[in-house]
NUZARO-259683 format. One record per atom (N, C-alpha, C): residue in one letter; x, y, z. Coordinates in steps of 0.02 Angstrom, whole numbers, plus 50000, padded with zeros to 5 digits. Example, Ala and Ser with C-alpha at 12.3 -4.5 7.8 and 13.67 -1.06 7.14 Angstrom:
2
a506604971650390a506154977550390a506604983550390s506424988850354s506844994750357s506455000250394
END
This chain:
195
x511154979449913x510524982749928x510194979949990x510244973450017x510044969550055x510344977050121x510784975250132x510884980450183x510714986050215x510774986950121x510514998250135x509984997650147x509414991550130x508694995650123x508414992150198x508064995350228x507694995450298x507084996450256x506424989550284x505744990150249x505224988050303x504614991550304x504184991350371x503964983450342x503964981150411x503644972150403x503924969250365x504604969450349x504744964550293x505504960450330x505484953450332x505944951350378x506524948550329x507034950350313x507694951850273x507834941750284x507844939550332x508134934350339x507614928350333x506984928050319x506594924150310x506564924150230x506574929850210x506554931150135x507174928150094x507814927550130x508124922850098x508394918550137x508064913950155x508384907550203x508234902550145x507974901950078x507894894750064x508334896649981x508514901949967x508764904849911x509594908349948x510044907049891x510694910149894x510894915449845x510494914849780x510274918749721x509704922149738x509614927949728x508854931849741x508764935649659x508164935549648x508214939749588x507704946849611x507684952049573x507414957849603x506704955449642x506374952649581x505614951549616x505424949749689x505844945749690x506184941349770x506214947049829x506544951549797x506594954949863x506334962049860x505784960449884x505084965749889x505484972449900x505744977249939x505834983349936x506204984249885x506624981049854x507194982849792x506614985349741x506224979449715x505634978349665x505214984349681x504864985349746x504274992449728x504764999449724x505585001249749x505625005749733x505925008549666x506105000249640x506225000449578x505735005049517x505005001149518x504545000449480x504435007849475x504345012849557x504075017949566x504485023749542x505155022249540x505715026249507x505585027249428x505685020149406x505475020149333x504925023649307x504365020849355x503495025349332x503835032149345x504075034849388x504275043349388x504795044349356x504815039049309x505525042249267x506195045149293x506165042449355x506865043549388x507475041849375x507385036149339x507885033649311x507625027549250x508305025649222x507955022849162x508605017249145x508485011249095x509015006849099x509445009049050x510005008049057x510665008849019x510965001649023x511134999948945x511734995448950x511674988849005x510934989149033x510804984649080x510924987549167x511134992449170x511104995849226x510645002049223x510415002749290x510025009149291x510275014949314x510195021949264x510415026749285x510065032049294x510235038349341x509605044849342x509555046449285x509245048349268x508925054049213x508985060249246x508835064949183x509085071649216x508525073549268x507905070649258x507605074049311x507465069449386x507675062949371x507925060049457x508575063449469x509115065149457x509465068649485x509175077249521x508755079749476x508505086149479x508025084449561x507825079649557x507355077949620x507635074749669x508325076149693x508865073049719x508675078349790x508505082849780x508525089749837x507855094149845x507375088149820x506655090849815x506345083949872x506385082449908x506025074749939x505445075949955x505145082549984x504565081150008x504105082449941x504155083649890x504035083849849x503935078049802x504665074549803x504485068049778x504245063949816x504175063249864x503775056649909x503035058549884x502725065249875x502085067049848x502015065049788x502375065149748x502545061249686x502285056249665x502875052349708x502865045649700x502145040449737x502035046949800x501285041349822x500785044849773x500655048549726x500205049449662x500295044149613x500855043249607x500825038049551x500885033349568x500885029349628x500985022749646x499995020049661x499755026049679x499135024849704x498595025149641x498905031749589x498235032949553x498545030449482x499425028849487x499425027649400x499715019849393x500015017049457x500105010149434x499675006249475x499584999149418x499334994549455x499584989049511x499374990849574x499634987849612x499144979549632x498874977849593x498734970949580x499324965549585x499874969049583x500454963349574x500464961949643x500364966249689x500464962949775x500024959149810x499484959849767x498994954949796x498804949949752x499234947849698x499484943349647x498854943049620x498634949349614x497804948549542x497264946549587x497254946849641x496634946649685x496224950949670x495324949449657x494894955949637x495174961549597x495474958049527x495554963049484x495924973949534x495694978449497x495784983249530x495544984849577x494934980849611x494734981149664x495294983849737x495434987349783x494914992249798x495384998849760x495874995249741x496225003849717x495825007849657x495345005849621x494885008949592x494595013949634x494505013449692x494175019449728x494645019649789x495255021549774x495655023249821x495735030349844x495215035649819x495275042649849x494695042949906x494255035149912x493595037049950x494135030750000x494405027049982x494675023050059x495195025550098x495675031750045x496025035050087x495685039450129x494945043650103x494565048250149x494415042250210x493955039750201x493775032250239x494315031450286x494805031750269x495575027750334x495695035450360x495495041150329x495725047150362x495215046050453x494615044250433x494035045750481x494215040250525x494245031850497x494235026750530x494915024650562x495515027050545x495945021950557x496315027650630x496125031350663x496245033350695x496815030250790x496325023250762x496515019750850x496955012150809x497045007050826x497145000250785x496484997950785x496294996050694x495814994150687x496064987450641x495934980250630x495874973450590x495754976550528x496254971050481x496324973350412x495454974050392x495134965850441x494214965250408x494004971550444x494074975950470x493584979250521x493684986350444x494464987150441x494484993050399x494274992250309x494264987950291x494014981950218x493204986150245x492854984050296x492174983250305x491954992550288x492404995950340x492485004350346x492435009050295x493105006150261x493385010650212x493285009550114x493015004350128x492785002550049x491994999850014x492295001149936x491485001749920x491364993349892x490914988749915x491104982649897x490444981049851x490754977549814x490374974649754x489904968749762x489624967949740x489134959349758x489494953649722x489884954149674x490364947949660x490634946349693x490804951849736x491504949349798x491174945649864x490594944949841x490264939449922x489944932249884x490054932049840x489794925349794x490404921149813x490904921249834x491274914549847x491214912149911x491674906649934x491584902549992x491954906350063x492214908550032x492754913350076x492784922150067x492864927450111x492974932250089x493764935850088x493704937250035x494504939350018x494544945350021x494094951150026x494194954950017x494804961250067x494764956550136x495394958750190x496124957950140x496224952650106x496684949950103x496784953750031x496394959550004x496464963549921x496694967849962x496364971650004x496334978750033x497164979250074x497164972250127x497964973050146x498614973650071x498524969350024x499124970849985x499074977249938x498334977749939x498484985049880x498324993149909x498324993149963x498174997949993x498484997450068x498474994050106x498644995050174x499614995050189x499514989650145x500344987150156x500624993050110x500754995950062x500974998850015x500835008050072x500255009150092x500245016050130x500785012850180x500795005450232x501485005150264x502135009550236x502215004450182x502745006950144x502965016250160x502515016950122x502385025250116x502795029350205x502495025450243x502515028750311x501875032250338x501235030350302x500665033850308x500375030050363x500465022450377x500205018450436x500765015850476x500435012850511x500775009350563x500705003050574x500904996650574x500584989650588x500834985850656x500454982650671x500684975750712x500264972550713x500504967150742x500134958050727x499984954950801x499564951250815x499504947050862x499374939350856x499604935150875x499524929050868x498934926050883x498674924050823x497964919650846x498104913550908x497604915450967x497774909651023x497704904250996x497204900550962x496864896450961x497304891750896x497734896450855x497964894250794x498764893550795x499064889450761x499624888650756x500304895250706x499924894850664x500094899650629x499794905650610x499144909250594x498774913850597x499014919250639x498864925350599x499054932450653x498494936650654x498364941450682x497884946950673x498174952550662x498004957150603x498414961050574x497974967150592x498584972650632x498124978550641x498434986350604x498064990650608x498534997050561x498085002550591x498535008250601x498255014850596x498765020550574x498405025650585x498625032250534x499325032050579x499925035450537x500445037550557x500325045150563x500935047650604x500925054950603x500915058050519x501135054250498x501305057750412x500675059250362x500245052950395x499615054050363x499165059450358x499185063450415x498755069450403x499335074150382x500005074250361x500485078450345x500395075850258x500455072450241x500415072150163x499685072150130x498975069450171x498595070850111x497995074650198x497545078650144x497105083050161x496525082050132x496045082850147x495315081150104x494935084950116x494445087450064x493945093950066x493405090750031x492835088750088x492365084450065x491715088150096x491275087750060x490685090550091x490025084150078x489845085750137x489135080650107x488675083050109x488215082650054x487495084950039x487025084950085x486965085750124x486365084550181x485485085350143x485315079150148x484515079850107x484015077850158x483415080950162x482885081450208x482605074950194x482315071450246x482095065650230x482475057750239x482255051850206x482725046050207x483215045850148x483855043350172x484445043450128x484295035750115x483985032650125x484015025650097x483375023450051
END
């Protein structure tokens, strides 16, 4: 699998330079397209191997269909807390139909994971009571990196001058993004102050 699978930002040879054994978890694209197969019932375990079911085979010649699918249920039916290893609970994928509108409007040019965190989400007052803000670092694993995945963004990094290790992480809409989701939003316009 190491071979077949090609994964946005994910570097094949860093991921196993200190391991000769990998187990699924280990190697991130095996693991999310695993999980997302299973949640769509694409396939299912046998005997310790996994096989289609009749209806992942049936969806063998339907793709644009299943990629719609599969980003429904990756976004609205599993929890993707596991990528940001339980950071802020469901935070922001709880309101992931107002950060995908949000990244429709904002993410247009390269914008910082903090600039689009700040943009595109609804933030809580627990989440500024600590010493540090994490909330860049929820929004990149459960939402930014995973639309990567998808093909809905785009990323690159720049090296902090000043830092040895540190990057600056940037993302915007891919062409696909306005090809798979659409939004029909109206806003109330009320006379007077909105605040």
């Amino acid at each position: 699998m190491r071979k077949l699978i090609e994964w946005p930002n994910y570097d094949q040879a860093d991921a196993f330079r200190f391991n000769k054994v990998i187990n699924e978890p280990d190697f991130l694209p095996l693991h999310v397209v695993r999980q997302l197969a299973q949640a769509a019932t694409l396939v299912r375990a046998q005997r310790g191997k996994l096989v289609a079911t009749p209806l992942g085979k049936s969806m063998l010649s339907e793709q644009g269909s299943l990629l719609a699918i599969l980003f429904h249920l990756a976004f609205w039916h599993m929890d993707l807390g596991y990528f940001g290893r339980g950071l802020l609970g469901s935070w922001p994928q709880a309101d992931v139909g107002v950060v995908l509108w949000s990244l429709s409007i904002c993410a247009n040019d390269w914008q910082t994971t903090e600039k689009l965190t700040r943009l595109c989400t609804i933030p809580e007052p627990a989440m500024f009571s600590e010493t540090w803000d994490r909330t860049p670092y929820a929004m990149e694993a459960k939402i930014l990196r995973p639309l990567l995945w998808f093909g809905l963004l785009e990323h690159r990094s720049e090296k902090i001058p000043s830092g040895r290790f540190g990057e600056h992480h940037f993302y915007r809409k891919a062409e696909l993004f306005e090809r798979l989701l659409a939004f029909d939003v109206q806003v109330g316009l009320s006379e007077g102050a909105r605040h």
